[in-house]
N, C-alpha and C positions, 0 to 999 in steps of 0.2 A: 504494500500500500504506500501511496506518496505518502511523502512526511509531508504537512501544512504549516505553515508557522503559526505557534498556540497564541490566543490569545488570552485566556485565562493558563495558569502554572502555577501548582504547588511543587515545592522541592523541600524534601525531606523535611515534609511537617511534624511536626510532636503538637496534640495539644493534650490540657488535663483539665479536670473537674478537682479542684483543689488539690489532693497529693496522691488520685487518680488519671492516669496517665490513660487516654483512651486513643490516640492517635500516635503511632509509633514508626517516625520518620516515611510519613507520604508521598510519591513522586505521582505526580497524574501533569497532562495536558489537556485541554480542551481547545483543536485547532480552529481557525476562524471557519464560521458556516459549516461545521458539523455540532453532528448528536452524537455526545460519548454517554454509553448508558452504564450507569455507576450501580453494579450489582450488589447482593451479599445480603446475608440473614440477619434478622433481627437483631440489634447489639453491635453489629458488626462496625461502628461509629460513622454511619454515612450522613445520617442529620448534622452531627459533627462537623465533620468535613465540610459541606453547606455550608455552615455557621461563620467557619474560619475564611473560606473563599469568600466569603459577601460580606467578612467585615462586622461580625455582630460575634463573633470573638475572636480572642488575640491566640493566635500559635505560641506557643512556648521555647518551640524552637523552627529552626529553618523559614523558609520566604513564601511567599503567596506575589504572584507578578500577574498585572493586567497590560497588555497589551505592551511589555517589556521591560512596566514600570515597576519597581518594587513598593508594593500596597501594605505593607504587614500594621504600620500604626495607622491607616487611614480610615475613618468610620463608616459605619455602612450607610448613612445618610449620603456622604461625598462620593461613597461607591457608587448608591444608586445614582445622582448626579451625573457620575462617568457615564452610565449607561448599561451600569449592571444590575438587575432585576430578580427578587425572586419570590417564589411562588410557595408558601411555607406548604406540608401536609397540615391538613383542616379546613381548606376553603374558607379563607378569611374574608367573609362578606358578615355585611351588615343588617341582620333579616331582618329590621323591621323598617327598612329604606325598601322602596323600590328597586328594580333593576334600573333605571333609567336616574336613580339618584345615587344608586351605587356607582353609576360611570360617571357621574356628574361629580362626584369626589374629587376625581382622579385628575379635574384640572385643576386642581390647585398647586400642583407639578407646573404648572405653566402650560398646557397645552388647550387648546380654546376646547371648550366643552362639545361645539357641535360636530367636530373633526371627532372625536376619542368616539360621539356614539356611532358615526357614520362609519368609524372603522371597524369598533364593535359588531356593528350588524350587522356590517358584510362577510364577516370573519364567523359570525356566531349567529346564523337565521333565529336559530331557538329562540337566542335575548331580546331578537325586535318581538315576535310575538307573544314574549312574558314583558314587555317594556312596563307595563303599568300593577305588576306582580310583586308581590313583597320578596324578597330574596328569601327568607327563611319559607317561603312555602314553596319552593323551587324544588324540584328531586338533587339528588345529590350532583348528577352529573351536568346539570343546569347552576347548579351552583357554582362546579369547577371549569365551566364553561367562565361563569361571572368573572370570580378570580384571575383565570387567565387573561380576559378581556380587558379588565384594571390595569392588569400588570403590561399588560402589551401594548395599552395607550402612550407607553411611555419611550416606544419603540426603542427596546434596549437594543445595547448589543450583543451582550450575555445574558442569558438565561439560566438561572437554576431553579428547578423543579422539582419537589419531594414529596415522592410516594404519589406520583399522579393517579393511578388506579383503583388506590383505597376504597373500597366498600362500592366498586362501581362495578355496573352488568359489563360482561365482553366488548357487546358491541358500542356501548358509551366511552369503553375505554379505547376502542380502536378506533372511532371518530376524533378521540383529543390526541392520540399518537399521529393521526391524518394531519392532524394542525400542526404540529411539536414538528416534521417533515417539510411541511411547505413554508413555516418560519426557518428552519434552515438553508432552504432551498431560496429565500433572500436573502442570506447572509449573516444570520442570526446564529451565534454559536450558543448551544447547549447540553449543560450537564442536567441531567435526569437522573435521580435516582430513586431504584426499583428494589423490592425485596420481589416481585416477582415478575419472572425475566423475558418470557416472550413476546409482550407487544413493545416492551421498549425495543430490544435486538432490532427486531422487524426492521427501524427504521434508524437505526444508529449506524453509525461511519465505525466506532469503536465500542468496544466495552470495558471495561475495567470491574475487575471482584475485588471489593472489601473482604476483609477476613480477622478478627480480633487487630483490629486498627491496621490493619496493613495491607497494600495491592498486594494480591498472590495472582493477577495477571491482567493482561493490558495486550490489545490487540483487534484481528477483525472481529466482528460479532461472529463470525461463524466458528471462529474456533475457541473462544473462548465459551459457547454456545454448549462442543463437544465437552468441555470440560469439567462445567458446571457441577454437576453431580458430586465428580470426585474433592472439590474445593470448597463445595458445604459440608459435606463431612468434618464433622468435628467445629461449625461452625458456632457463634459465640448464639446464649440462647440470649 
């Protein structure tokens, strides 16, 4: 596979939870305009990892680089700024706002309110036709439609996304990896992370396994794909 120049790079992270060391010297890239989908079992520190790429905690050791830049004391306010985005596990909407006041938030970023819903709804039909629906009576996967559609008014240029799947039917889940595909396919690089692994692969350029805080591999999805089995084995519960 070409090598891309990354625009997101951890190198040899450590992070801890007080005198809880959960991250144990990380190397990962995330090249411009791909999906690397970031596997591995529960525990396995991928939220973690998230946390320290976007800036909402501090590594302990080694670097986190945006676009070549070294980020490690920058906050995640000034990350999102840059242009990096991300999308927590839980669908963070506001149920008892509308959908159409949930996107209307999201200019406060600076971006005019009626650009974010026009891209919204070309991106997400569902949310024009819930526009005047409270978000909290939304199904789950109308919600993580919502989420997404907040996050993406801000036209990052990275994307991190956790646990896109959670608690969602196949095919809702295969509709938001349809999207997660065609934003990289404009240039959007993202990390995605999965505890379970075949709609992410589907559409990722790479994959990388977490495993008790460490990559134990890094390559195409398809053969990290064959691997899988044997590298949860023994996986952190």
């Amino acid at each position: 596979m070409k090598r891309r120049q990354p625009i997101l790079e951890l190198i040899d992270v450590h992070a801890a939870y007080g005198r809880i060391e959960v991250l144990h010297g990380v190397d990962l890239a995330v090249p411009v305009g791909e999906v690397v989908a970031l596997l591995g079992p529960n525990g396995a520190g991928k939220t973690t990892l998230l946390k320290v790429a976007s800036g909402q905690m501090k590594a302990t050791r080694g670097h986190v680089h945006i676009g070549g830049s070294h980020v490690n004391e920058v906050s995640a306010d000034a990350m999102a700024r840059a242009g990096l985005c991300t999308i927590p596990e839980g669908r963070s909407v506001f149920p008892n706002l509308t959908v159409t006041e949930n996107l209307r938030l999201a200019s406060y970023a600076g971006a005019p309110a009626e650009r974010i819903l026009q891209i919204a709804f070309e991106r997400f039909p569902r949310l024009r036709q819930r526009a005047g629906q409270l978000a909290g009576s939304l199904s789950g996967g109308e919600q993580q439609m919502l989420a997404m559609a907040r996050a993406l008014s801000t036209e990052p240029a990275v994307l991190l996304v956790d646990e896109l799947s959670m608690g969602l039917a196949p095919l809702i889940v295969q509709e938001l990896y349809d999207i997660i595909a065609a934003l990289a396919a404009t240039g959007v690089s993202i990390l995605v992370v999965e505890q379970f692994a075949d709609a992410a692969l589907a559409v990722a350029h790479r994959a990388a396994v977490l495993v008790h805080g460490r990559v134990v591999a890094y390559g195409k999805p398809d053969d990290v794909a064959d691997e899988l089995s044997t590298l949860y084995l023994g996986g952190a519960a």
